[in-house]
C-alpha positions, 0 to 999 in steps of 0.5 A, spaced: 657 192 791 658 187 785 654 180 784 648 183 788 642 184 784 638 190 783 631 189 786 628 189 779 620 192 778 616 196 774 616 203 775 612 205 770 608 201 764 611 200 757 608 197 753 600 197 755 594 194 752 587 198 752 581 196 754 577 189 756 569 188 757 566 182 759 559 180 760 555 174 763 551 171 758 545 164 758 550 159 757 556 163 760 561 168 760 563 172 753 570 177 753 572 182 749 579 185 747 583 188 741 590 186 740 593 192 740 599 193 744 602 201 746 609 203 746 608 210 750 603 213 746 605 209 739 601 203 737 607 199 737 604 191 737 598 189 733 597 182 735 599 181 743 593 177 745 591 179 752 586 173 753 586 167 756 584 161 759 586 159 766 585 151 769 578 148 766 573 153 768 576 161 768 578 166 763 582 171 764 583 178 760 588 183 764 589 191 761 596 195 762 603 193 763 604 187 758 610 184 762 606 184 768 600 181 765 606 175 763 608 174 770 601 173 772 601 168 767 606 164 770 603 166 778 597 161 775 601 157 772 604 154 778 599 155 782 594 151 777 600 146 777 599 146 784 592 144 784 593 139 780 597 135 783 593 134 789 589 130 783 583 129 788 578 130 783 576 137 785 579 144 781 581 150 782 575 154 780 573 162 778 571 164 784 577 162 787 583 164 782 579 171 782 580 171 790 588 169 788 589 174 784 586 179 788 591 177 795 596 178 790 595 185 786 594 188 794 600 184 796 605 187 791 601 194 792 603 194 799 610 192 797 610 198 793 612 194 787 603 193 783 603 189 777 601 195 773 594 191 771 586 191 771 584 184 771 578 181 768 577 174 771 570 170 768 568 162 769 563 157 770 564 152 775 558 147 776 552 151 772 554 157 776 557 164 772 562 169 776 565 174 773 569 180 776 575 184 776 581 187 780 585 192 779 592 194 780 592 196 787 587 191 790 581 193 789 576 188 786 569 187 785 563 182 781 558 183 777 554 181 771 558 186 767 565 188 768 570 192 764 577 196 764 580 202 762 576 207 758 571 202 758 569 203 765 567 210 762 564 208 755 562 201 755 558 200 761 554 205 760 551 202 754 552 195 757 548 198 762 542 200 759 541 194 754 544 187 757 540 183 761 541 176 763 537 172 757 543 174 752 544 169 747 551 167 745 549 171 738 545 177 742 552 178 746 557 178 741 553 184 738 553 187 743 561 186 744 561 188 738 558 196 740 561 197 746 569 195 741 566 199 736 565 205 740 572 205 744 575 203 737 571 210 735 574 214 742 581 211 745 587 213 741 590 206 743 584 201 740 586 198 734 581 195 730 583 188 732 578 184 736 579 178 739 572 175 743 572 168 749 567 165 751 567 160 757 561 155 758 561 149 762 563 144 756 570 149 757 574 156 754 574 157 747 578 163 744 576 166 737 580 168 731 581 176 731 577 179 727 575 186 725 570 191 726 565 194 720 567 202 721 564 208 719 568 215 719 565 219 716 560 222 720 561 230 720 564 231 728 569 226 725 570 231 719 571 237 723 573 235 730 574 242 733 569 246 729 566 251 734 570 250 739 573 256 741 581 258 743 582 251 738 587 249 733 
C-alpha cells in the first residue's frame, strides 16, 4: 500500500568497527579503539571514531554496525537529556546507563531487530570505578578488564597475566598499547590508528589518534604459510 512505511532495520552489519579494550586503572578507567571503519571486508573509513563521553561520569566505546552505534547515541542523548532536567543535583551514573543499555540491547534482540553492537561502558562516580560490557543480544557482565571482538580472544589473555589493580595512567596506556599492537598484528580490519580515553573522577577526556611503532619483519610474517601442507 502506498504512504506506508517499511518497518526499517539492520538486517546485517555494513559498516562495522573492530575491536575495544578497556581496562580499570588507579585513577579510573582507561579505553582503547582503532578508528577503522570496514565496508565488508574493505578498510573503508579511517577515521570513525567509536569513543565517547556520556553525561558526567561514563565513557562508552561500542564494536560492530556504526549506525547502530549512532542510534545508541542519540538513546543516551535523550535519556542524559532526561536526567538532566530533573535538575535535582543527582546524574545518571556508569552503573546505571550500563544497565540502560543492557534493557535496551535485549529488548531490540526480542524484537528481532539487535542493534548490531559490543558495548564498552566505563565510569567514575564517587571514587568508585565500574566498568562492563554488553553485546548484541543482551548479554552483560563487569569487570576489571573488558574487551569486544577479536579482543575477547588476544587481548584478555594478556590483560589477564599482566594487569593488576595499582596500574599508573602511564603503565595502562602501554599496556593498551600491547594489546592494539597485537590485534593491529592479527585482525585483518584494525588499522594503525588508535584513539586512548580515560575517565577519572575530575571528567572524560579523549586523546588525539596516534600511531602504533610497528615491527613486520618478523620470519611468520615473511612466509606465513611455510609448512603448512595443502597451502598456497
Amino acid at each position: 500500500m502506498e504512504g506506508v512505511a517499511e518497518s526499517q532495520r539492520t538486517l546485517y552489519p555494513y559498516v562495522t568497527g573492530s575491536s575495544v579494550v578497556a581496562i580499570k586503572y588507579k585513577d579510573g578507567i582507561l579505553m582503547a579503539a582503532d578508528m577503522g571503519g570496514s565496508y565488508g571486508s574493505t578498510l573503508r573509513y579511517k577515521s570513525v571514531e567509536r569513543i565517547k563521553p556520556i553525561g558526567k561520569h561514563s565513557l562508552l566505546g561500542a564494536s560492530g554496525e556504526i549506525s547502530d552505534f549512532q542510534e545508541i547515541l542519540r538513546y543516551l542523548d535523550e535519556l542524559i537529556l532526561y536526567d538532566n532536567m530533573w535538575d535535582d543535583g543527582n546524574s545518571l551514573g556508569p552503573k546505571e546507563v550500563h544497565n540502560y543499555l543492557t534493557r535496551v540491547m535485549y529488548n531490540r534482540r526480542n524484537k528481532f531487530n539487535p542493534l548490531w553492537n559490543a558495548l564498552v561502558l566505563g565510569g567514575v562516580k564517587n571514587g568508585e570505578k565500574y566498568l562492563g560490557m554488553v553485546n548484541m543480544i543482551g548479554i552483560n557482565f563487569e569487570d576489571n578488564h573488558v574487551a569486544t571482538g577479536l579482543g575477547n580472544h588476544l587481548a584478555r589473555p594478556i590483560l589477564r597475566d599482566e594487569w593488576h589493580e595499582n596500574l599508573t595512567f602511564e603503565d595502562g596506556v602501554k599496556l593498551l598499547e600491547k594489546c592494539m599492537r597485537v590485534l593491529l598484528y592479527r585482525d585483518r580490519s584494525a588499522v594503525n590508528k588508535i584513539q586512548i580515553s580515560k575517565i577519572t573522577d575530575e571528567g572524560a577526556t579523549v586523546y588525539p589518534p596516534f600511531s602504533l611503532k610497528t615491527y613486520w619483519e618478523f620470519s611468520a610474517f615473511k612466509n606465513p604459510t611455510v609448512g603448512a601442507e595443502g597451502s598456497w
